[in-house]
TIPATI-914452 format. One record per residue: x, y, z negated of N, C-alpha, C in turn. Coordinates in steps of 0.05 Angstrom, whole numbers, plus 5000, padded with zeros to 4 digits. Example, Ala and Ser with C-alpha at 12.3 -4.5 7.8 and 13.67 -1.06 7.14 Angstrom:
2
REC  n_x  n_y  n_z ca_x ca_y ca_z  c_x  c_y  c_z
REC 5264 4886 4844 5246 4910 4844 5264 4934 4844
REC 5257 4955 4858 5273 4979 4857 5258 5001 4843
//
This chain:
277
REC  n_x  n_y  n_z ca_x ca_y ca_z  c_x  c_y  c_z
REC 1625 7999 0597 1624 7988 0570 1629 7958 0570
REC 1634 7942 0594 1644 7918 0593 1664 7915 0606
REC 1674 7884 0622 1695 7884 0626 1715 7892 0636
REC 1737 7892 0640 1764 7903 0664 1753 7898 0691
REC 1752 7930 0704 1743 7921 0735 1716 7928 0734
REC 1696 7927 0711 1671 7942 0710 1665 7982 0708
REC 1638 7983 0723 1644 8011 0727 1623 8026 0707
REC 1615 8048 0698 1596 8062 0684 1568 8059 0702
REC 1552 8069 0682 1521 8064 0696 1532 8095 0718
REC 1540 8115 0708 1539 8133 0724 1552 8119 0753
REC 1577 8111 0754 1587 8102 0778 1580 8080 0799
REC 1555 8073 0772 1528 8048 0791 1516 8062 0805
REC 1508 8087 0791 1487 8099 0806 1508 8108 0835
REC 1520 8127 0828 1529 8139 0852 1533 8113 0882
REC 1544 8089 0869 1555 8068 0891 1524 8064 0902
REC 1508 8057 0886 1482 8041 0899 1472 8072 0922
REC 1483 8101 0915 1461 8117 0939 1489 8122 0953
REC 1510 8112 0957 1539 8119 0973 1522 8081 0994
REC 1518 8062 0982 1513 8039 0996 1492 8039 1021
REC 1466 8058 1001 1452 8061 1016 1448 8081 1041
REC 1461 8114 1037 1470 8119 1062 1486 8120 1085
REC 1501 8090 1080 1521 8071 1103 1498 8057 1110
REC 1484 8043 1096 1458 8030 1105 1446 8040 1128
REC 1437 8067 1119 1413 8083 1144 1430 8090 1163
REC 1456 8103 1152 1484 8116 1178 1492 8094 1199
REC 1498 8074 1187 1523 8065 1207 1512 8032 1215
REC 1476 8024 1196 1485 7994 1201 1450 7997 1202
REC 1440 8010 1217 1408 8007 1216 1398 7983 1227
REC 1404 7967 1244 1398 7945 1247 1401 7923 1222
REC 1408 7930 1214 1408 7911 1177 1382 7914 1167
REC 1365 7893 1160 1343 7899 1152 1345 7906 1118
REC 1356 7888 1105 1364 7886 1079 1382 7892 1065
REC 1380 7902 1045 1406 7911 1020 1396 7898 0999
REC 1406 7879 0988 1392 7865 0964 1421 7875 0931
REC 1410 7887 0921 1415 7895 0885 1410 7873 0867
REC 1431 7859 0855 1431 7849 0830 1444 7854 0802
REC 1418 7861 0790 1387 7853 0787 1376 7876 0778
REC 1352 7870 0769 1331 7884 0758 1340 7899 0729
REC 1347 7882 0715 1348 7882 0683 1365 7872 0671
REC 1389 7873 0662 1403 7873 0646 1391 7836 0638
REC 1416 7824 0633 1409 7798 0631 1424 7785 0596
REC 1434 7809 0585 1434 7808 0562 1446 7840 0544
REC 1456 7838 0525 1462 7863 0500 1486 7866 0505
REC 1513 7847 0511 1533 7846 0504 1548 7864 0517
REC 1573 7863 0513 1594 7875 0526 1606 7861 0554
REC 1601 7836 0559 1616 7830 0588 1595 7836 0611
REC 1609 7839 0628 1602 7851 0657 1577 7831 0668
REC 1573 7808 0661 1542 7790 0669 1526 7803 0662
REC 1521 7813 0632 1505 7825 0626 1498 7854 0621
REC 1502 7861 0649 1497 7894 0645 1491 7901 0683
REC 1491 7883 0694 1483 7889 0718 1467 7901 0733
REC 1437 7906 0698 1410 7908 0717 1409 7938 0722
REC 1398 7948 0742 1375 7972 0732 1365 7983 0715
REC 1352 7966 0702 1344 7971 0680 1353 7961 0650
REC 1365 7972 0631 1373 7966 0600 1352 7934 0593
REC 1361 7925 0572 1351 7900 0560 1320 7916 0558
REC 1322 7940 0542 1301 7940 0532 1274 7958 0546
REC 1283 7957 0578 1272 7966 0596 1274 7992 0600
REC 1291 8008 0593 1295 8037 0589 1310 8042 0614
REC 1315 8062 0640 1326 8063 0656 1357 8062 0667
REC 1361 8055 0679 1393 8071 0682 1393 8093 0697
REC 1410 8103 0710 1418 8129 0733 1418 8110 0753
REC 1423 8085 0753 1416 8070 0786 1394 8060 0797
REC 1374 8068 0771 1349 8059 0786 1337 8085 0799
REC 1336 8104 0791 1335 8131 0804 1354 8139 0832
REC 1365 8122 0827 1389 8116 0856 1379 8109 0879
REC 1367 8085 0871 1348 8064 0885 1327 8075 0892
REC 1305 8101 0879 1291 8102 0877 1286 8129 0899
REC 1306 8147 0895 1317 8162 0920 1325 8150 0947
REC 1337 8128 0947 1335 8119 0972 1314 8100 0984
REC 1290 8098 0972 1271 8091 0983 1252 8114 0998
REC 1252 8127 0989 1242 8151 0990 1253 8165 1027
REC 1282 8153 1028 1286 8167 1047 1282 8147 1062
REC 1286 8124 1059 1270 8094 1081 1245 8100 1085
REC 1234 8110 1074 1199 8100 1074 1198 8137 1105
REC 1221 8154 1099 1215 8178 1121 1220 8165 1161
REC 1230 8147 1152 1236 8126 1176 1223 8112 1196
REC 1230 8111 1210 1209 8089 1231 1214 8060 1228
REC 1193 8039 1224 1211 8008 1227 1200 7996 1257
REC 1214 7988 1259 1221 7962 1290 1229 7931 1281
REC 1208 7924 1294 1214 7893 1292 1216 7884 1323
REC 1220 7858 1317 1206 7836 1347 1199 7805 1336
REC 1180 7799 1355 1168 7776 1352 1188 7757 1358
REC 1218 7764 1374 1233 7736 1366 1259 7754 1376
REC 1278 7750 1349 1299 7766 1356 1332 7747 1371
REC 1325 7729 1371 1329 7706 1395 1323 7695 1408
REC 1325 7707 1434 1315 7686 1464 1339 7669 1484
REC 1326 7655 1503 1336 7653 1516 1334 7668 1548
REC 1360 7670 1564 1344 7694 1583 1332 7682 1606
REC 1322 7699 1602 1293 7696 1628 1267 7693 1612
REC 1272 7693 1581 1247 7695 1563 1241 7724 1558
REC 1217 7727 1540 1212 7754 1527 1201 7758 1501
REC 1201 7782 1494 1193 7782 1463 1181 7809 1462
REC 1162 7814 1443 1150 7833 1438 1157 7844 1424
REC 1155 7887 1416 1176 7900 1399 1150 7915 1391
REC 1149 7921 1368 1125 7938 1355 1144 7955 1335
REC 1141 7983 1344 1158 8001 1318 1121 8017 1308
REC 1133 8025 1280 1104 8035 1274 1121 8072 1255
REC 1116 8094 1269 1128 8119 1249 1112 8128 1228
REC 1125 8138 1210 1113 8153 1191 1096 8173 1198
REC 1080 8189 1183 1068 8212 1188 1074 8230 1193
REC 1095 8231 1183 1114 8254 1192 1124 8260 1218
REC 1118 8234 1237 1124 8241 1264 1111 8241 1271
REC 1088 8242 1268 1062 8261 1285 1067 8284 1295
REC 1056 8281 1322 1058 8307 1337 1089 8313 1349
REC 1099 8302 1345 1125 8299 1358 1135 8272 1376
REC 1158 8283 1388 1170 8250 1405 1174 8227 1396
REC 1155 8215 1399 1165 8186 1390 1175 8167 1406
REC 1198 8149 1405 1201 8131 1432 1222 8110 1415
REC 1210 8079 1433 1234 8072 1431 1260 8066 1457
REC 1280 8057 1443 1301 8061 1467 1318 8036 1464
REC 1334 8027 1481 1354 8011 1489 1373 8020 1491
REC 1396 7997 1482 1419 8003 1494 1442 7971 1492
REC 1459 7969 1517 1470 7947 1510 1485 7939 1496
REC 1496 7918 1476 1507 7916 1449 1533 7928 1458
REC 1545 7923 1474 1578 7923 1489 1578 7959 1506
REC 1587 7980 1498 1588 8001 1525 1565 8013 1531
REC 1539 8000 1515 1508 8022 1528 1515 8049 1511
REC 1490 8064 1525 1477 8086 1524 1453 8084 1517
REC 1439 8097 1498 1419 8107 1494 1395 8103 1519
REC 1374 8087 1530 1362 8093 1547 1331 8094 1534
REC 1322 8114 1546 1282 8114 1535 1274 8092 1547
REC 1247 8075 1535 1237 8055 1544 1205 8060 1549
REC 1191 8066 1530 1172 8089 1518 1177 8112 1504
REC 1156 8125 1508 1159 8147 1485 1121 8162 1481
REC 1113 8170 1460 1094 8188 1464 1096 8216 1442
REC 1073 8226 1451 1075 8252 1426 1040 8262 1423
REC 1029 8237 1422 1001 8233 1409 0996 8224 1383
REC 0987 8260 1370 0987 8259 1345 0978 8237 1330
REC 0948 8220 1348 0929 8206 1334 0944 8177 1328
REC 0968 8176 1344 0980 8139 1354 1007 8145 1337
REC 1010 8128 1328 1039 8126 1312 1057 8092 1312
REC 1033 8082 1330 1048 8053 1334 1049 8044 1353
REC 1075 8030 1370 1078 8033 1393 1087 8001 1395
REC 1075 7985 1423 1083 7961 1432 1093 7952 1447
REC 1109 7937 1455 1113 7926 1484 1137 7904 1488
REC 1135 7899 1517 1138 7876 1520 1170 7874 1532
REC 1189 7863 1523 1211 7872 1533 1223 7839 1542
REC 1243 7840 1562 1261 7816 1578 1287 7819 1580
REC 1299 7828 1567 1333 7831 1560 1350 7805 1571
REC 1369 7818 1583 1387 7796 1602 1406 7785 1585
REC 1415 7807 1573 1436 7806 1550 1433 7821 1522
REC 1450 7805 1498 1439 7825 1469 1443 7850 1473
REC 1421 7860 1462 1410 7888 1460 1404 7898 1443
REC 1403 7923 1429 1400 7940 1405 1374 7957 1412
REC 1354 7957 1402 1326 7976 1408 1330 7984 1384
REC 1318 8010 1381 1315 8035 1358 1279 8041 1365
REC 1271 8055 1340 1259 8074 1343 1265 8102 1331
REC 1254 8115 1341 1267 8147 1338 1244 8164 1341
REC 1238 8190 1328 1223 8204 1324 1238 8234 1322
REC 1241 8258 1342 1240 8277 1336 1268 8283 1347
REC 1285 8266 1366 1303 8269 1379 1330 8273 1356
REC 1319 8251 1330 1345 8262 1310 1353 8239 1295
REC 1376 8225 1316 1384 8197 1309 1391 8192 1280
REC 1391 8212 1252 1384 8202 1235 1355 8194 1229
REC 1336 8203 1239 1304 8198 1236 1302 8171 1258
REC 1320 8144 1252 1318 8129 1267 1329 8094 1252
REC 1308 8081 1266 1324 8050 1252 1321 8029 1278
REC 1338 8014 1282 1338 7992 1305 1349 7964 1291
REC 1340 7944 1313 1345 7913 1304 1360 7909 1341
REC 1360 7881 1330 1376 7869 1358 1358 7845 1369
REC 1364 7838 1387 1351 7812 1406 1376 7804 1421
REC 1377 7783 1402 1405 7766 1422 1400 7738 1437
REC 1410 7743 1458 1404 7740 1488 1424 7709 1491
REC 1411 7685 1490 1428 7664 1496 1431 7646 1518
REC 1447 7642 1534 1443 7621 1567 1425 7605 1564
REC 1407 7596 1587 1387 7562 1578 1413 7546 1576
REC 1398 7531 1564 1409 7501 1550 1404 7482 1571
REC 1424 7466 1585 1413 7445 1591 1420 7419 1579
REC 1398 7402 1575 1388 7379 1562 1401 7350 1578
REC 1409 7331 1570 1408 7308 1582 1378 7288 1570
REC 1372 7268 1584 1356 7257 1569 1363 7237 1553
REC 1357 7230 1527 1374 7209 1504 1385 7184 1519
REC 1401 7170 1506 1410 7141 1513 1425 7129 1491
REC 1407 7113 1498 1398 7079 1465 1424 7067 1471
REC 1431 7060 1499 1444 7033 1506 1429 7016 1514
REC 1405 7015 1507 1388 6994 1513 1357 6997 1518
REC 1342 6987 1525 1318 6990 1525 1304 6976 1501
REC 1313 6960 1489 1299 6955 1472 1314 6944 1442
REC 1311 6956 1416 1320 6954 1396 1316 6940 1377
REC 1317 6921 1364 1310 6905 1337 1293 6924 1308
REC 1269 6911 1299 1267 6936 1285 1278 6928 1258
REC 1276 6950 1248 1290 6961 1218 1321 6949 1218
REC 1334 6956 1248 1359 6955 1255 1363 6984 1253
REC 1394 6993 1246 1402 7016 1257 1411 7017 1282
REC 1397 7038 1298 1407 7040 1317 1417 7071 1329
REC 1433 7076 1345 1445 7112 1352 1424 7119 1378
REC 1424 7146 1381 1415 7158 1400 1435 7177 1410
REC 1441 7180 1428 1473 7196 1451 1462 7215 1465
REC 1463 7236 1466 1459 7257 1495 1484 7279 1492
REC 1473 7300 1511 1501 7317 1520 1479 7338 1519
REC 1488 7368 1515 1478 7388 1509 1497 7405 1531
REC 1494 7424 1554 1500 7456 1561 1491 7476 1551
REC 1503 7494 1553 1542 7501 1543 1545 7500 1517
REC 1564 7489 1514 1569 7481 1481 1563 7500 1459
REC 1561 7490 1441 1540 7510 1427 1547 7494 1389
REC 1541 7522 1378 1536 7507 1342 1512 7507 1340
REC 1491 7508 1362 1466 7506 1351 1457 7477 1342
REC 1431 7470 1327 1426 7450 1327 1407 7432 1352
REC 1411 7406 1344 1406 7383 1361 1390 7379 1343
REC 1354 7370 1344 1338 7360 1343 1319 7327 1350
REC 1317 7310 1343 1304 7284 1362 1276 7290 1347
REC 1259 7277 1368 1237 7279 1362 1227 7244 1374
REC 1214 7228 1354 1205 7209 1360 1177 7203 1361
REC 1165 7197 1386 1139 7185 1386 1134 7152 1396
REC 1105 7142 1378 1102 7112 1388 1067 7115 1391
REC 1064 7092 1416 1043 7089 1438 1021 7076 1421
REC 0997 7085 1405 0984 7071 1396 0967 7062 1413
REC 0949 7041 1401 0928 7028 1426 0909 7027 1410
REC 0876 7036 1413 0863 7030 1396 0837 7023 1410
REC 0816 7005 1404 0793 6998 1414 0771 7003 1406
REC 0756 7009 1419 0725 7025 1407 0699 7010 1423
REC 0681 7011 1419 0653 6996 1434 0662 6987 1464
REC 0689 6967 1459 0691 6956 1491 0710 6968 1505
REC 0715 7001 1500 0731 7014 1509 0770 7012 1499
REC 0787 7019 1521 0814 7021 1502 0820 7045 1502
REC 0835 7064 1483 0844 7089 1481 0876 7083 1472
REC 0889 7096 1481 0915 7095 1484 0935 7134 1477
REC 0948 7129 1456 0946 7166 1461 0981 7170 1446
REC 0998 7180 1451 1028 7184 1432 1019 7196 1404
REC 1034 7185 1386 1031 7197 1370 1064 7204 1351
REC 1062 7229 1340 1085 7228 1326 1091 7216 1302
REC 1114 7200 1302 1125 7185 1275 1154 7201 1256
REC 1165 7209 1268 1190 7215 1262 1208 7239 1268
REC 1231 7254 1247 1246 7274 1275 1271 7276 1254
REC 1278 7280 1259 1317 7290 1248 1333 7300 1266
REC 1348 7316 1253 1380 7327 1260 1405 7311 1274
REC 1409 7316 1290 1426 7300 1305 1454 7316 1291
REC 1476 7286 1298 1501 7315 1294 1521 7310 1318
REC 1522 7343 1321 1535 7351 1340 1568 7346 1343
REC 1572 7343 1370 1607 7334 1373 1616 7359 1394
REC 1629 7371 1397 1644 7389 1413 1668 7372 1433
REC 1663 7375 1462 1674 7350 1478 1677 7369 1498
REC 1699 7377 1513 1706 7382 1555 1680 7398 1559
REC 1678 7428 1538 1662 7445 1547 1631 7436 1546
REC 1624 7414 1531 1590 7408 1525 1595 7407 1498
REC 1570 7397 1487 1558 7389 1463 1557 7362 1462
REC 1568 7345 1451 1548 7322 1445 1535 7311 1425
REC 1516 7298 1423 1504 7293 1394 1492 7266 1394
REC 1490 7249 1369 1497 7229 1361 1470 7232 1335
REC 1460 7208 1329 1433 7208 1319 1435 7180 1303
REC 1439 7172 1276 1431 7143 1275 1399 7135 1259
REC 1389 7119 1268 1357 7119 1266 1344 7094 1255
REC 1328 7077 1239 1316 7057 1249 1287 7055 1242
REC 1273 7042 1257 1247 7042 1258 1237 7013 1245
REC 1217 7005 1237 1207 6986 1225 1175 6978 1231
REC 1163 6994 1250 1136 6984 1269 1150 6970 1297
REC 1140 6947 1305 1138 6945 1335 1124 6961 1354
REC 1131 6964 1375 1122 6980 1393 1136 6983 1414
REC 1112 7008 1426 1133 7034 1448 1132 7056 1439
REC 1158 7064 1444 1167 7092 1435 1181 7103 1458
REC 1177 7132 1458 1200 7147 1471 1211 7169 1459
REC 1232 7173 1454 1241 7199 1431 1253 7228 1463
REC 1259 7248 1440 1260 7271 1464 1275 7289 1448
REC 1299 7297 1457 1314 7320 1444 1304 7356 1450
REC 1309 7369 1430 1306 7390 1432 1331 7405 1420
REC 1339 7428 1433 1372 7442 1423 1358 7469 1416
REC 1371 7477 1398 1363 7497 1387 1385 7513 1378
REC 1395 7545 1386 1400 7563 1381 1401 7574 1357
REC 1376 7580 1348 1362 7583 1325 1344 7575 1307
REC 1346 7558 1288 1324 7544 1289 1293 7567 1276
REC 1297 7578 1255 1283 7595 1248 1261 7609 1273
REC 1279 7614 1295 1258 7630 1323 1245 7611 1334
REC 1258 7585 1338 1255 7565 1357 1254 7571 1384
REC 1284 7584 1384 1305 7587 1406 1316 7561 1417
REC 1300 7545 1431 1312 7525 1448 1305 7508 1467
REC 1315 7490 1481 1303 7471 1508 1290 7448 1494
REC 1266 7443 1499 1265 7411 1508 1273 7397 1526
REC 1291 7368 1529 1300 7365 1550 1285 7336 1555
REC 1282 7314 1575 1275 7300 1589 1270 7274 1561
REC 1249 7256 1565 1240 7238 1548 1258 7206 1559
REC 1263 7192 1539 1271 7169 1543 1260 7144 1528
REC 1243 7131 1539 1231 7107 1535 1239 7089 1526
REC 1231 7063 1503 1251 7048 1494 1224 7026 1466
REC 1235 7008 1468 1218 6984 1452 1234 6981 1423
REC 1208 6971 1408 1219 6954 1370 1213 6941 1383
REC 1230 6921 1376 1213 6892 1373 1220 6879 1345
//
């Protein structure tokens, strides 16, 4: 009922449960399918306003019953997470799948396999009616696909990934100088292995000194951090920082590279010392 290129509520409905079992079939590592919207965002005839689920006047369409069926068959599912679905290798991460009730009393397991050419391999498995949530601790060399699965029937199954990145190696920053003018601008320079779009991080600390009944206490404290930006150079990273400070002191700042920042997938690399004056 709106514009050229718009489809009927009926053909909403059908797309939203044709979307959703490519979802469970072919892309289970996808956590999300996000529908817009809810509700109809106005009366009229153009295609903005007729998007929702539900009519203006909250009355249903056929795609919310769409939606409402394919929850139904998510919720018959097993979910799998991990505590960090980016590492670096030689790290590890923890995988917790939890099954429905429905797989009680039957095989439960999760499994591996490598993103490139794997196979299916068991990692765990149980078939204790009372346990339906399963943990552990996994070290993947390379990205990997884990599932859980219940009942030996890879549609009764959902998996995520853990992708697997080289260490980083770090240089330690360089000022040019040891000592900077304050509330001067000044750059910070390092080099990052193997080049990468991840981000570059600085992290700045300064040396307070403080005196108490006779005594001196001395301790870093943090002031500062920003985004470096990254240069692509002869197979490294380099990154470039402009900064200025406005306390005298000592400071030493410290890069950190990051993969991901969300996981906090990355190296700290070596500290470099340096004065305001």
């Amino acid at each position: 009922k709106s514009d050229t290129g718009a489809v009927s509520e009926a053909v909403q409905a059908q797309y939203i449960g044709e979307a959703y079992k490519r979802l469970f079939e072919e892309f289970p590592y996808v956590d999300a399918l996000l529908i817009y919207n809810m509700r109809d965002n106005g009366t009229g005839t153009g295609s903005w306003h007729n998007f929702g689920l539900l009519r203006r006047d909250f009355s249903r369409k056929p795609g919310h019953a769409a939606l409402g069926r394919a929850a139904l068959t998510s919720l018959k599912k097993p979910l799998i997470s991990a505590s960090r679905n980016h590492i670096l290798r030689g790290s590890t991460s923890s995988i917790g799948a939890s099954f429905p009730d429905e797989a009680r009393g039957t095989r439960m397991a999760v499994e591996s396999r490598a993103l490139v050419g794997g196979q299916w391999e068991e990692m765990a498995s149980t078939i204790d009616p009372t346990e339906t949530v399963m943990r552990l601790s996994v070290a993947p060399t390379s990205t990997t696909e884990y599932r859980a699965i219940f009942g030996n029937e890879p549609s009764l199954s959902r998996s995520m990934r853990i992708y697997v990145h080289p260490p980083i190696s770090l240089s330690a920053p360089w000022l040019g100088r040891t000592t900077v003018p304050r509330d001067r601008v000044f750059s910070v320079y390092g080099y990052r292995r193997p080049r990468s779009d991840g981000r570059t991080r600085l992290y700045f600390y300064r040396l307070v000194v403080r005196r108490w009944n006779g005594r001196v206490y001395k301790r870093w404290r943090f002031c500062a951090t920003g985004y470096a930006r990254n240069y692509d150079y002869a197979g490294i990273t380099r990154y470039r920082y402009a900064f200025r400070l406005s306390t005298p002191g000592v400071y030493y700042v410290r890069a950190t590279a990051y993969y991901d920042y969300p996981n906090r997938c990355g190296t700290t690399g070596p500290a470099r010392l340096f004065y305001v004056r």
